[in-house]
N, C-alpha and C positions, 0 to 999 in steps of 0.2 A: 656804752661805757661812759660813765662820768669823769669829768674833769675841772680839777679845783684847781681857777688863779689866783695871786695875791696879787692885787696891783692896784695905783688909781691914778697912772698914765692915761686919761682915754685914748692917744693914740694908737700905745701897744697892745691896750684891750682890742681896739679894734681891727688889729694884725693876729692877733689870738682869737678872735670870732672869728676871720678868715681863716685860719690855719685849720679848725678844726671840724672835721669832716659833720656832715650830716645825721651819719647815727649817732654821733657822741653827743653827750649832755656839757655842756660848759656851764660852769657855775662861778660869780667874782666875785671876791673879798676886798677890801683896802682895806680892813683893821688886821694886822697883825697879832693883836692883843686876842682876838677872838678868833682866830684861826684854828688851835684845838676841836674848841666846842664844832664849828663846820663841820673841821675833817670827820669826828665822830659823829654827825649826825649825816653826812652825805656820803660818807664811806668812799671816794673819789678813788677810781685806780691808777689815773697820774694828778700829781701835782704842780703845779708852774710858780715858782716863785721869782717875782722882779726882788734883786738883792738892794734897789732902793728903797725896799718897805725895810732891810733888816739893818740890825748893827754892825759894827766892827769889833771882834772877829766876827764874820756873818756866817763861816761854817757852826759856831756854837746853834743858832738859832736853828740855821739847816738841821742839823744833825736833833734837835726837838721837833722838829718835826716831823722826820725820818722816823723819829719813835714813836711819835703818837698816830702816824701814818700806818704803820703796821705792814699790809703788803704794796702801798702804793710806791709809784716809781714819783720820784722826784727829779724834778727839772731846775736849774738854776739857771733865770739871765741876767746877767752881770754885764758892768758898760765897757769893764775893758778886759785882755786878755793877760793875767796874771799867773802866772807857772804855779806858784808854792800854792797861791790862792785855790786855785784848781785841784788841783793833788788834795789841799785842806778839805775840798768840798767833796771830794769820790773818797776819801778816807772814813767822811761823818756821813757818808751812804749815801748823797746822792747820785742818778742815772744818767743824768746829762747838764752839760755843761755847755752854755752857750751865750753868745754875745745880745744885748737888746734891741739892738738895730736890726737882729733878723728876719727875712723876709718871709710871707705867711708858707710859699711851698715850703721854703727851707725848716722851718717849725714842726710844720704835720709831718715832716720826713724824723725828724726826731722825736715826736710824740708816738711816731709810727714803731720806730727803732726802740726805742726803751720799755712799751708800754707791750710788744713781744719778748721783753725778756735780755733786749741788747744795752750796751754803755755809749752814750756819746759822750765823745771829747773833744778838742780842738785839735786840730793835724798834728801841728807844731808839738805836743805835747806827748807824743808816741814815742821818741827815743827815748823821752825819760821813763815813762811808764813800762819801757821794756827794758831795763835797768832797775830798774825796783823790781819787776817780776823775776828777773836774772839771780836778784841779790835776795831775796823770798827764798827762791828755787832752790838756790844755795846754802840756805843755811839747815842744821840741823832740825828734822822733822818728827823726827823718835823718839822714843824713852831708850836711856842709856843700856836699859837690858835688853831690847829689841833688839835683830839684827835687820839691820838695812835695806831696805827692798829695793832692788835692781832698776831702775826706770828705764823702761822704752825707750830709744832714741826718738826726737819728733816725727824724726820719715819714716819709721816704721809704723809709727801711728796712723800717718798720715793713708801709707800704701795699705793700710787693712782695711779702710773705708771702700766702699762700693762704687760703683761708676758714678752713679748718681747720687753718693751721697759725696760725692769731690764736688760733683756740677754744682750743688746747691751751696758746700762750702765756698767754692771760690766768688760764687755770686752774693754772698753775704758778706765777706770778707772785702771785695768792691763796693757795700753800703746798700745792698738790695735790703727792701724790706719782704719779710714773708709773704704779701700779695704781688711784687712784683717778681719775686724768684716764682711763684707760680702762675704768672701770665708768660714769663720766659719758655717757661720750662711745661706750660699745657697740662697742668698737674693742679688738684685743689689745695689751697691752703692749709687742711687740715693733715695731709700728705706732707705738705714743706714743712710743716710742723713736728711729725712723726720721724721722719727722716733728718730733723736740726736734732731733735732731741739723741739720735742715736747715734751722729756725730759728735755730739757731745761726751755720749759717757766712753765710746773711741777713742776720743784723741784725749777725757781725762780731764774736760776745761766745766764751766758753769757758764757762760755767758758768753757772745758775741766779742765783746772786746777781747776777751781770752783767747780765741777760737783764731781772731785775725790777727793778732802779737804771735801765737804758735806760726802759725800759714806764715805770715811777711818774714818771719826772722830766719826761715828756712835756704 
């Protein structure tokens, strides 16, 4: 798997060469101006952007990238921990959200997390994001002629899931990543994979963040 930074910290570079495991490809930029051209010629399946390469608003700049990205996950780190900012930055599509001072495990656990399909966010910022997913859920979802489809309760959803596809939700929903729910659990990644995905169209969600907002709010 390739991986495209933006940055020209050499310290943080060199906490993102440690972060990032041995089969991955890392690849670093500090022109911002030239970033496009990269992403289309490296095709990178995450992205790591330091927010000191971008402007203000830097979700604008984010969210061109997220486009010219196409299926890559993008990663934002930012120096400080800003509510609206963050919300700005998962709105214009990016997968994770994280502070610059982060240390290399803590990095590869989120390059891990987003680059299977999950959202990192900051703790702190979970009541509100399940308050906007409340106020989503809430509002009208049909054409006026349609009549209204009945939605599952969550614990009904929840109880139709299999033994093992609970084990593996509540292990991810704790922040396991898919190699480590299958070192837990003595089962190949391509199984945790098989089994996340069927948890998914179950409980009704697309993504890890969704999956543990459903679970905790329960």
């Amino acid at each position: 798997m390739s991986i495209l930074l933006a940055a020209q910290d050499p310290e943080l570079i060199g906490r993102c060469r440690r972060a990032v495991s041995a089969e991955h490809q890392l690849e670093v930029t500090g022109d911002f101006a030239t970033l496009t051209g990269t992403l289309a010629s490296l095709a990178p399946m995450v992205v790591i952007l330091d927010a000191a390469l971008l402007e203000r608003p830097i979700e604008r700049q984010v969210a061109q990238v997220v486009a010219a990205s196409a299926t890559a996950r993008v990663i934002v780190l930012t120096e400080v921990f800003q509510e609206d900012e963050e919300i700005a930055l998962l709105k214009a599509g990016a997968k994770g959200c994280c502070r610059r001072g982060i240390d290399p495990d803590s990095l590869e656990r989120v390059i891990n997390v987003t680059q299977s399909g999950g959202v990192w966010v900051t703790r702190s910022l979970l009541p509100r994001l399940v308050t906007e997913l409340r106020r989503y859920a809430s509002a009208p979802q049909v054409p006026a002629t349609s009549k209204p489809a009945v939605a599952k309760p969550a614990a009904d959803k929840l109880a139709a899931l299999s033994t093992r596809e609970r084990e593996i939700a509540r292990l991810i929903v704790d922040g396991a990543t898919n190699k480590e729910v299958a070192a837990v659990l003595r089962i190949s990644e391509r199984t945790v994979k098989g089994h996340l995905s069927n948890v998914f169209q179950k409980l009704g969600v697309t993504d890890r963040l969704k999956l543990m907002l459903l679970v905790r709010t329960q």
